[in-house]
C-alpha positions in Angstrom: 108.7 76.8 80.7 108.1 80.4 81.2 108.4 82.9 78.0 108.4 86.3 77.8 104.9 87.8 76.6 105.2 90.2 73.3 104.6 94.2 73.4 100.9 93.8 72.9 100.2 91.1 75.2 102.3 93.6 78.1 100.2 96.5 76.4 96.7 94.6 76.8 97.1 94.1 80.3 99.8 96.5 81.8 101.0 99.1 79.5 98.4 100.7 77.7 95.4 99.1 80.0 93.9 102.1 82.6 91.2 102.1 84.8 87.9 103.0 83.4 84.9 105.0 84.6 82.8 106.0 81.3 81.4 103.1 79.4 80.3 102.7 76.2 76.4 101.5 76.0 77.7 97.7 74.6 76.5 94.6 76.3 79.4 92.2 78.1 78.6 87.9 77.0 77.9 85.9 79.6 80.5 83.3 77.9 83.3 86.3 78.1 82.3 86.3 81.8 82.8 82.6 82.1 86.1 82.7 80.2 87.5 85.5 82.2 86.9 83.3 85.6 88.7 80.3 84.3 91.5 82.2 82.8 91.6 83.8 86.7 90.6 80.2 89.0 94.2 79.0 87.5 96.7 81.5 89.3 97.9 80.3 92.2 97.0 80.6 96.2 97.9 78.9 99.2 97.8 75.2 99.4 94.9 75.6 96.2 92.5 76.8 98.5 90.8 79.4 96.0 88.9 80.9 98.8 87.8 84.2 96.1 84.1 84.1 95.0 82.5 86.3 92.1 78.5 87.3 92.2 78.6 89.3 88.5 76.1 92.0 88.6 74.8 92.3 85.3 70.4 92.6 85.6 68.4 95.9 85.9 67.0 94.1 88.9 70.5 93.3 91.0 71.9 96.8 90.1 69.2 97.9 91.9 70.3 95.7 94.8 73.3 97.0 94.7 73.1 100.5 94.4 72.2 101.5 98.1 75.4 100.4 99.4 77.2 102.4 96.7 79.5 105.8 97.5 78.3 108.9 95.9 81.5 109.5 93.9 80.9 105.8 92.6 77.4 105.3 92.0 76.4 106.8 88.3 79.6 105.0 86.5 78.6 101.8 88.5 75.1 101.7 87.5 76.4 102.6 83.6 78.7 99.5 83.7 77.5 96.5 82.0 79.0 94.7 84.8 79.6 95.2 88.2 81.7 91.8 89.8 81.8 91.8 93.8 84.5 90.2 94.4 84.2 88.2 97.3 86.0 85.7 100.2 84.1 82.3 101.2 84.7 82.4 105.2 84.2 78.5 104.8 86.6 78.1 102.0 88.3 75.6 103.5 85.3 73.1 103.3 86.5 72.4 99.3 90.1 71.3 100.5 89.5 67.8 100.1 88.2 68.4 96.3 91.2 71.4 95.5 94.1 69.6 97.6 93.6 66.2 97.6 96.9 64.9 98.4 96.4 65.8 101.6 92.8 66.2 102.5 93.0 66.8 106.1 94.8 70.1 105.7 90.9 71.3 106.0 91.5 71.0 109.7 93.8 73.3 110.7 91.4 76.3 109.4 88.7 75.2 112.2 90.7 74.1 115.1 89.5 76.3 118.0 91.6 79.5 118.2 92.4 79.8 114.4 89.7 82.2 113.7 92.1 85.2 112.7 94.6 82.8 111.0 91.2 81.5 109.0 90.1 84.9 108.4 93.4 86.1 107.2 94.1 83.2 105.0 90.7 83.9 103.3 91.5 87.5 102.9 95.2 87.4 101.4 94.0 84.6 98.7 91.0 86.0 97.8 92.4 89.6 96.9 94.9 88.0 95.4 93.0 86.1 93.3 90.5 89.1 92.5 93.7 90.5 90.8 94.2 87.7 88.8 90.3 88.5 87.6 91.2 92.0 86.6 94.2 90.5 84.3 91.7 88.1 83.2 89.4 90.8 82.4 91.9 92.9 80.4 93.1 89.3 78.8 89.8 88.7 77.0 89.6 91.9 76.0 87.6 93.9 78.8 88.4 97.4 80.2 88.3 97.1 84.3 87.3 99.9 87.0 88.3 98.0 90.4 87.2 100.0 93.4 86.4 100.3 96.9 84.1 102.8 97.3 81.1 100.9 99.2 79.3 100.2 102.4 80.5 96.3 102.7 77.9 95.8 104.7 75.3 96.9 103.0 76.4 94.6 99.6 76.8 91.9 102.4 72.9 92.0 103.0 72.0 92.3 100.0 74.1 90.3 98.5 75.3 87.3 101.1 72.3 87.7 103.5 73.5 83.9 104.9 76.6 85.7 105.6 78.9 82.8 104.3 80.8 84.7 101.7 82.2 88.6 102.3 82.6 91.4 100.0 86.7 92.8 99.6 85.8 95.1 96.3 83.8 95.9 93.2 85.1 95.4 89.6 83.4 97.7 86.9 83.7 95.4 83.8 82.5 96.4 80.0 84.1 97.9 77.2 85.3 101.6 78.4 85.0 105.3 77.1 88.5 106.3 75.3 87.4 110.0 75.2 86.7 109.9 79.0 90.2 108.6 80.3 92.4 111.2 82.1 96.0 111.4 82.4 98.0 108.5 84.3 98.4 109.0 87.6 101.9 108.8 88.7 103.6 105.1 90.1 106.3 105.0 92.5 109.8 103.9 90.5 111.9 100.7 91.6 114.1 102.4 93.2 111.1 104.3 95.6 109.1 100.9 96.1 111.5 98.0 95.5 115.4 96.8 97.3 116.8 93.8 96.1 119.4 92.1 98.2 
């Protein structure tokens, strides 16, 4: 049964949570990494199909890698952050059905019937972003500061990155411990009334 999370828990990952682009020179644990992905893998998508995949950029040598395919505007605080996860779509997700949804195993097939390609593709898309969010509460959760962004030459992270051209690139996560004394003001968010109806 669902229960309401306390003040801190809302302020961890909502309230008091921003988006960070100064980072403070402190390493990220590979274990936090791990802990962050399993917290995330457990949110939900259609049919179980989990088609989001993660390539965390941590090394001197992948930065590197990754850094031509980098916008201007987002290159220095990339290459500062201890972390950089692309978060990405596996166009073949569909091959771990039988494993993630086994009570019906066959499901698999209506991704590769002939004319599905879009339907595939879309599928893929709308779970995998989906599930990328779930990685940002993760991240906040176990007690990282997150700088999601888009700013990027897919392509270019695509070669680098995915050269067999299996899994695709939606957007970059920034992941360490963040600068306090380089946050700016909160941007304004649309109010219930401006974004929401309910009827």
């Amino acid at each position: 049964m669902a229960v309401p999370m306390d003040e801190n828990a809302l302020d961890v990952i909502f309230l008091e949570a921003r988006t960070h682009a100064a980072w403070l020179n402190k390493p990220v644990d590979d274990e936090l990494l791990h802990r962050m992905y399993d917290l995330a893998k457990l949110g939900p998508t259609s049919a179980n199909t989990c088609p989001m995949r993660v390539v965390f950029v941590k090394s001197a040598a992948a930065k590197e890698r990754l850094k031509p395919g980098l916008a201007p505007g987002n290159l220095d605080k990339t290459m500062a952050a201890p972390v950089t996860a692309i978060a990405a779509m596996d166009t073949r997700f569909y091959e771990f059905i039988p494993k993630l949804f086994p009570q019906n195993p066959d499901f698999a097939k209506i991704f590769t019937k002939p004319g599905q390609e879009e339907f595939t593709r879309t599928h893929a898309f709308r779970n995998a972003t989906l599930q990328a969010g779930y990685l940002i509460i993760a991240a906040r959760a176990v007690g990282l500061d997150t700088g999601p962004m888009s700013g990027f030459d897919n392509a270019k992270v695509d070669e680098a990155f995915f050269p067999d051209g299996r899994w695709k690139s939606n957007f970059l996560i920034n992941l360490g411990y963040g600068d306090p004394t380089k946050l700016k003001s909160r941007l304004p968010r649309l109010s219930f009334e401006e974004a929401c109806r309910i009827e």
